[in-house]
C-alpha positions in Angstrom: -9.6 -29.1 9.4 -7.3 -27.8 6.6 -5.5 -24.6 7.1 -6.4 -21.7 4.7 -3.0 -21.4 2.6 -2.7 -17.6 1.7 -0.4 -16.1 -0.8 1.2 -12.9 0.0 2.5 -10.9 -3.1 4.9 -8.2 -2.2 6.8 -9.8 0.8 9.9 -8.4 -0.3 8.6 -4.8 0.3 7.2 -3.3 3.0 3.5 -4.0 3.0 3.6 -7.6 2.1 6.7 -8.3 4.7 4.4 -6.8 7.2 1.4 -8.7 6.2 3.4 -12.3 6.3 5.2 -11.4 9.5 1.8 -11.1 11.6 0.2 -13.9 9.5 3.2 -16.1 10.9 1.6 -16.1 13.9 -1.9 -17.4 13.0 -2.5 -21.0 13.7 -5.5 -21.4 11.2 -3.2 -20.1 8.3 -0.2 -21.8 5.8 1.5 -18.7 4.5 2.6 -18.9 0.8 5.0 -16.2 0.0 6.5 -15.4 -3.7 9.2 -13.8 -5.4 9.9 -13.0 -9.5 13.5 -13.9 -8.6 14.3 -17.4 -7.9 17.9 -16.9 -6.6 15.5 -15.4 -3.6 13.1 -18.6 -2.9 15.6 -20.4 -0.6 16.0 -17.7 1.8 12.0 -16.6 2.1 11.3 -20.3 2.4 13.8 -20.5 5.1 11.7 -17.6 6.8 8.2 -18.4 5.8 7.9 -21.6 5.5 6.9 -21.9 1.7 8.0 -19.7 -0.9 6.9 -19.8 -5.0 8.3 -18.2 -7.9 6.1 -15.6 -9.7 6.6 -12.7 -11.7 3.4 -10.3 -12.5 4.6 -9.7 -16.3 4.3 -13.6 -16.9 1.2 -15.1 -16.2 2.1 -18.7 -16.9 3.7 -18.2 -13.4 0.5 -17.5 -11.9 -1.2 -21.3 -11.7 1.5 -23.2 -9.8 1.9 -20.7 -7.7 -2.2 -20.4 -6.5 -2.5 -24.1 -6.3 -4.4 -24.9 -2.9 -5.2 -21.1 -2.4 -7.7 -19.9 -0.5 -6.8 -16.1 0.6 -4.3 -14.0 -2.0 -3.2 -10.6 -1.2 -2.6 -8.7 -4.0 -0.7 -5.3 -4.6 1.3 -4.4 -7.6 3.8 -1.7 -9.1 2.4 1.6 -9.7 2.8 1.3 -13.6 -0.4 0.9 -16.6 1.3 -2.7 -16.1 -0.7 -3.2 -13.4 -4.3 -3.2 -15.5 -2.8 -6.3 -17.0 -1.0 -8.0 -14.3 -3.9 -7.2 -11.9 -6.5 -8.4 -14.4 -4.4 -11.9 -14.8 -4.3 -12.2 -11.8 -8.2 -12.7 -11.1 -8.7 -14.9 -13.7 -6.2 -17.3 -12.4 -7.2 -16.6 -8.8 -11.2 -18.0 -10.7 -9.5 -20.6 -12.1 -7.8 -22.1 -9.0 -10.9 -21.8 -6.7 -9.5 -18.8 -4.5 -12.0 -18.0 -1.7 -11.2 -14.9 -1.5 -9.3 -12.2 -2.5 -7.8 -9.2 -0.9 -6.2 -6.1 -2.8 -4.6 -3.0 -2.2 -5.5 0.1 -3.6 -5.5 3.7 -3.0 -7.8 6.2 -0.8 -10.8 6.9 -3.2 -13.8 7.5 -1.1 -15.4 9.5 -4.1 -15.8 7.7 -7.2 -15.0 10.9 -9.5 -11.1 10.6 -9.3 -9.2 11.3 -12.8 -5.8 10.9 -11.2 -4.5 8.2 -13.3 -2.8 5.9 -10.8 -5.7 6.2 -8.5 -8.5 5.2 -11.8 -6.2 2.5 -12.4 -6.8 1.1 -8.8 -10.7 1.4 -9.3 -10.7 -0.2 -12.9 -9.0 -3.0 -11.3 -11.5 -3.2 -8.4 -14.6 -3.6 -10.9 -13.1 -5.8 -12.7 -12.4 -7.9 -9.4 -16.6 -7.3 -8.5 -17.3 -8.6 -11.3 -15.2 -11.7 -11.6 -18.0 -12.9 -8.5 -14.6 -13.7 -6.4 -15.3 -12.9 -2.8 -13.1 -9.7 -2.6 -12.4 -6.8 0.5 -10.8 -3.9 -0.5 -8.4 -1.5 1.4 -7.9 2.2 0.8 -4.9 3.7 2.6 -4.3 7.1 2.2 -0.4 8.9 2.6 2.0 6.3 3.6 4.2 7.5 6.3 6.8 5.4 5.3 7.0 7.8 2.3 8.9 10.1 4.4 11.8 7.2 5.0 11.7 5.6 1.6 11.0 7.0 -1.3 12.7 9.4 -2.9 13.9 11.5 -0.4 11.0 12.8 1.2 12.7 13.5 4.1 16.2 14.4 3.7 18.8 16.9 5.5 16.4 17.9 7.6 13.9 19.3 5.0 10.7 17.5 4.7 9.5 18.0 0.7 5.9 17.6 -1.0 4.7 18.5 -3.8 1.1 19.6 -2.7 1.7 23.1 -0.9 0.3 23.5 2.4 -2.7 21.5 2.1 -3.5 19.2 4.6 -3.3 14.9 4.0 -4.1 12.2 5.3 -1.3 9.8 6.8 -1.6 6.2 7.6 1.3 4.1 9.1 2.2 1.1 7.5 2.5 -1.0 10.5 -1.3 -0.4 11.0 -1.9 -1.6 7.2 -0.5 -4.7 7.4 -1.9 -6.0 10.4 -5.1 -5.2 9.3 -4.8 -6.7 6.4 -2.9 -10.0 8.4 -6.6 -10.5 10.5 -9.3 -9.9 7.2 -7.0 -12.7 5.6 -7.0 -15.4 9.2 -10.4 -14.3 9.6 -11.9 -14.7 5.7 -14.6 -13.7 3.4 -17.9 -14.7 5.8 -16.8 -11.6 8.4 -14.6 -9.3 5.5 -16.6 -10.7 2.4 -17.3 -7.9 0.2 -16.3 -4.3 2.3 -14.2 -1.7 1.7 -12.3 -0.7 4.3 -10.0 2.9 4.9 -7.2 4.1 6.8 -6.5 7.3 7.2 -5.4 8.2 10.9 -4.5 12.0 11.1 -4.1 14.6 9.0 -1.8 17.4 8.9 0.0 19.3 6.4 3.3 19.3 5.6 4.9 21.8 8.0 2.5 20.4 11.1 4.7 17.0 10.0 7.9 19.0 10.0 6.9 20.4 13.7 5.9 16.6 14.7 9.3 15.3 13.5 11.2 17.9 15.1 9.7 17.6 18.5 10.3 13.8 19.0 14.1 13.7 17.4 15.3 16.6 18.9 16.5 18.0 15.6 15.0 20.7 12.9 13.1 19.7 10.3 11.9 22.4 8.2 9.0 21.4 5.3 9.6 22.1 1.7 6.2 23.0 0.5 6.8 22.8 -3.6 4.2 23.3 -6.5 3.0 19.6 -8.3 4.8 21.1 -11.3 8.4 20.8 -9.4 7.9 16.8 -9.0 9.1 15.8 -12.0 11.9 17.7 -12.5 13.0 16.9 -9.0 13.1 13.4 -9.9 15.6 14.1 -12.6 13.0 12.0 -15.3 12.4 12.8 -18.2 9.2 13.6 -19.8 9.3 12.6 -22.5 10.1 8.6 -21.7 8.7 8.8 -18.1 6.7 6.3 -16.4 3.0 7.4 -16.3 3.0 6.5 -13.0 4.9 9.4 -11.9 2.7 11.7 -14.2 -0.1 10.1 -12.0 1.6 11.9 -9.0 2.1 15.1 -10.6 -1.7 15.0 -11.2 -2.6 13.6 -8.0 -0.8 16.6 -6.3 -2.5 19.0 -8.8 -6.2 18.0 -7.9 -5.1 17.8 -4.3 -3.6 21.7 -4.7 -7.1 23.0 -6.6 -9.2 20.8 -4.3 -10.2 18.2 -7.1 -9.1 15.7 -4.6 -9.3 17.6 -1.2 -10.4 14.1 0.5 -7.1 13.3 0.6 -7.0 15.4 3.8 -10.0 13.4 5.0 -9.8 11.1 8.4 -11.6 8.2 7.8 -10.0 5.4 10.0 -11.6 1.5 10.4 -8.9 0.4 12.7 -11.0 0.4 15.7 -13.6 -2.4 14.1 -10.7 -4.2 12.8 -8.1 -4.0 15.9 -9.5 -2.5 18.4 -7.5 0.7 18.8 -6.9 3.7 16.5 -4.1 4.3 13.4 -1.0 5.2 15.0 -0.6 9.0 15.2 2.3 10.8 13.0 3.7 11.3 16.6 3.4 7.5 17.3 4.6 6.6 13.9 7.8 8.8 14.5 8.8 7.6 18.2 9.0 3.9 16.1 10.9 5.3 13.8 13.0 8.0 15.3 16.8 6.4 14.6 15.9 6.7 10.7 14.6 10.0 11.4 17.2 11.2 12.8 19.6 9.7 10.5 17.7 11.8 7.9 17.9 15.0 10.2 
């Protein structure tokens, strides 16, 4: 019996390393991992075993690489690039014969989201429906990696959002990817077709703050700012910004007038996927208390 060759997109970040590492232990699956930059391809195939160029903004890159595929994770940039390079994507996943396909999105449990990064994500997964590609789809809500890497959520011992005191939901990325690792080994006749969420726990941002100080042994105090500060605390400008980081402004905004209050919803499928629940903020922070603390 043939092994079912998956692509992993992404493996150079955090979600897709994740996803290849635990797939590196299924027998059933021949990992495929790719890269846009080919001075890279030596080293991952050293690692994984095969490794492709391809580069979301060229889609002539897209058939060599899916050759033989039968499982392809997707996730993309947050940028309106992604309509196209997520839309490309399926056709040449159709074209090659992929048996199923598995994408990343966002936390949208209700359908009537106008955050424009999030509508992006479900324009994408309609299009995916109705390319009749056998498809399952994962929402996870906050990442708690946030607070490590990116832009200095967590920084001198002050915690910041941009969503006041309202509460969120937080998923750990750990939890993601092995998930996602066991509905690509175990395929479309068991995850054919479902949506599935993580969200583990949620808490605001100073129940975080109180979380982070208890298991480093050093303050952490939240910064609770207004969705109007984001921007300008990202030193962007407005008028040439990305609308990605518009979509966060807005995000936060809906969030703050309860638009989007779901995003403080628990809604976790871990158990009927692993067995066990999302890691706690608590659990997530004891795994990563040396970078916390180097952020203290």
């Amino acid at each position: 019996m043939s092994k079912n060759i998956a692509l992993i997109l992404g493996v150079t970040g955090q979600v897709g390393k994740l996803v290849a590492e635990h797939l590196k232990k299924e027998k059933n699956v021949s990992l495929r991992v790719t890269s846009r930059k080919k001075s890279q391809l030596e080293s991952l195939k050293s690692e994984y075993g095969d490794a492709i160029y391809l580069d979301l903004d060229d889609p002539r890159s897209f058939d060599a690489a899916l050759v033989g595929v039968k499982s392809l994770f997707l996730l993309t940039g947050y940028s309106v690039s992604m309509l196209v390079q997520s839309k490309a994507m399926v056709d040449a996943a159709k074209r090659a014969g992929v048996a199923h396909f598995v994408h990343l999105g966002v936390f949208t449990p209700d359908p009537n989201c106008y955050d424009p990064h999030f509508a992006w994500h479900q324009m994408v997964e309609v299009y995916i429906k109705a390319s009749g590609l056998a498809y399952t789809f994962l929402h996870p809500n906050c990442f708690l990696q946030n607070f490590t890497g990116f832009y200095g959520m967590a920084k001198k011992g002050r915690i910041r959002f941009y969503a006041g005191d309202k509460k969120l939901g937080w998923i750990a990325l750990e939890d993601v990817g092995e998930a996602c690792a066991k509905i690509i080994a175990e395929g479309p006749s068991i995850h054919g077709g479902k949506d599935y969420w993580f969200s583990s726990e949620s808490l605001n941002i100073h129940e975080v703050a109180q979380v982070f100080s208890q298991v480093t042994g050093k303050p952490f105090v939240a910064d609770a700012r207004a969705p109007e500060e984001f921007i300008k605390d990202m030193g962007q400008d407005r008028a040439t910004i990305d609308p990605y980081f518009f979509g966060v402004e807005e995000c936060c905004k809906q969030i703050v007038d309860g638009r989007m209050a779901y995003i403080g919803d628990v809604r976790d499928d871990l158990p009927q996927l692993l067995g066990r629940k999302g890691l706690t903020v608590k659990q997530w922070a004891e795994l990563h208390k040396a970078e916390l603390v180097a952020l203290s």
